[in-house]
N, C-alpha and C positions, 0 to 999 in steps of 0.2 A: 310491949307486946303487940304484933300486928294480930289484928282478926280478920279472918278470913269468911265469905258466902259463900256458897256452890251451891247454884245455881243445876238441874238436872229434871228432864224429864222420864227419864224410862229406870232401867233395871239399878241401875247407879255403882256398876262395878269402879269405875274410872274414881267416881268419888269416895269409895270406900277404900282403896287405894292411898288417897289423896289423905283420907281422917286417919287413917293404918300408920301412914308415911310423920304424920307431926304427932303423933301420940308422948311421942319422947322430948319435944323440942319443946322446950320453955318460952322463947322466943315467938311461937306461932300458936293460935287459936285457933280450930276451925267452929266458927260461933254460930251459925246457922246453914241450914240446908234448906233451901226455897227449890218448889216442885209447881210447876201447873197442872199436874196427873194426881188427885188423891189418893191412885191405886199405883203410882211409882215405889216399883223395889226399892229405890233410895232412902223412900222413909223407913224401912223395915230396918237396912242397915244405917241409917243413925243411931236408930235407938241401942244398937250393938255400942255405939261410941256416944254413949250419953249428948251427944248433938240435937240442939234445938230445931224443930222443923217447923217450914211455915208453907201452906198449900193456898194458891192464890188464882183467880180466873183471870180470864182474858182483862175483860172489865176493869180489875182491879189492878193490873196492870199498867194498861194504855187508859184508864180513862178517870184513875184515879191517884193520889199519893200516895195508898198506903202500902206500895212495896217500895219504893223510895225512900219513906217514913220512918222505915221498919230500921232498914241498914243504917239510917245514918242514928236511928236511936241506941242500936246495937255498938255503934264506934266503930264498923266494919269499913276496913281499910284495904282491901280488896274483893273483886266479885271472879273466882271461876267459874267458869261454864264448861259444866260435863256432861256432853250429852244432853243439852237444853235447847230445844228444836223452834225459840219461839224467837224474834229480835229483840234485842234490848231498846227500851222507848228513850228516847232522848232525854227524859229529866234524872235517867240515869247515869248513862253516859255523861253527864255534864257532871255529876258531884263525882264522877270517879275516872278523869280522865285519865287517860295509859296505865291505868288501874282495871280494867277488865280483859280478862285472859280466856280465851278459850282453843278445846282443841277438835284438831277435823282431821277424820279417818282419809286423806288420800296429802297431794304435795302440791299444795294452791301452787297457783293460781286453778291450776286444773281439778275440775271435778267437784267444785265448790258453787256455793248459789242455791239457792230455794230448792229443800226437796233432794238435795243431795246431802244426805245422811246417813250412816249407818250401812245396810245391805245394797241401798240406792245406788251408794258410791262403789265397794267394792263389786257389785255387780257390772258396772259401766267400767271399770278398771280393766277389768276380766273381757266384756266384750270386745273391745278396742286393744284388747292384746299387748299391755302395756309391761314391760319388760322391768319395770320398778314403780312401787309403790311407797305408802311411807304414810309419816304422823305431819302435821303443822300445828305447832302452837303459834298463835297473834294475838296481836290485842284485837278488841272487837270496836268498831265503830256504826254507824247507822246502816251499812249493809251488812250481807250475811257474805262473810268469809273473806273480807272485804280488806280488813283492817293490816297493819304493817309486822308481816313475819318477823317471830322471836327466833326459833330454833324449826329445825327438820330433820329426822331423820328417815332413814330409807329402808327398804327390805327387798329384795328378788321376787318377781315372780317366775314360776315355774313353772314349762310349758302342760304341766296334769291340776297345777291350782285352782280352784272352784272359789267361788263366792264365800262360801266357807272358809275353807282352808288359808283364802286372803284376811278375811277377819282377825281370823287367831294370829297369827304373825305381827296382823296390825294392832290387836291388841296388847301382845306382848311389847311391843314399842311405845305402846302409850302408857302401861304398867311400871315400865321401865324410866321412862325419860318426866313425862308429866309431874311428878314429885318433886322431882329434882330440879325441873327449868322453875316451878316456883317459888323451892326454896331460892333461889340465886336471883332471881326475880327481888324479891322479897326482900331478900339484904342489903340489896343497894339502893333501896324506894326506904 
């Protein structure tokens, strides 16, 4: 059985998805949900999927082992990140190499980097008039958005689309695809 972390800062649609998605699969665990927000939606919906949570500070990230500690006590054989706005510190990345997956609301190389996030990105999409948008799932390495694309897909944009109306599109992309690039991910690791 692989076990699975996700990793999430805010409402945690993406991850709820992600625990929805291996409910059935014997094969995958989702064993813990790690949050740096103690007031992240994500914790609310674990507890809908009996999912272990773990809520940890800056500090305890970067300047100590015990979220490093935690996964490798857990036998966690993979870390997604949904939606988790922080960099993963290098003693991470090292026990889990091309083992950490995340995903970014636009089609890196573009629109990625510090502070592009969420509204951040589909607002700068939107300004700059960009005729397509889309999902990136990569593996994550010591920068942000940095690391070597897995999958992309794409969506129109449309010359009445809002910041808004980019989101939902782009979320349905990542609802859609995100599950599934993991499972496949997943089977041959």
């Amino acid at each position: 059985m692989k076990r699975i972390a996700i990793f999430a800062s805010g409402n945690g649609t993406n991850a709820e998805r992600i625990m929805e998605y291996f409910t059935t699969n014997n094969d995958v665990k989702i064993e813990l949900i790690l949050s740096n927000n103690p007031d992240a939606g994500v914790l609310q919906r674990a507890r809908k999927f009996d999912v272990q949570k773990m809520v940890f500070t800056r500090e305890e990230l970067y300047k100590s082992d015990k979220v490093v500690d935690t996964l490798l006590k857990k036998g966690i054989d993979f870390v997604i990140l949904a939606g988790f706005l922080w960099l993963i510190p290098l003693s991470i990345l090292k026990q889990f190499p091309d083992r950490i997956i995340n995903i970014h609301p636009a089609l890196l190389p573009k629109y990625g980097g510090k502070g592009m996030f969420g509204h951040h990105v589909h607002e700068a999409v939107i300004t700059n008039k960009e005729k397509l948008s889309g999902i990136t799932i990569h593996y994550v390495n010591e920068h942000y958005d940095e690391g070597n694309i897995i999958f992309q897909a794409t969506c129109e944009i449309s010359d009445d689309d809002t910041a808004d109306s980019l989101a939902s599109k782009i979320h349905e992309l990542e609802y859609q695809h995100f599950p599934v690039v993991i499972e496949k991910l997943i089977s041959v690791n």
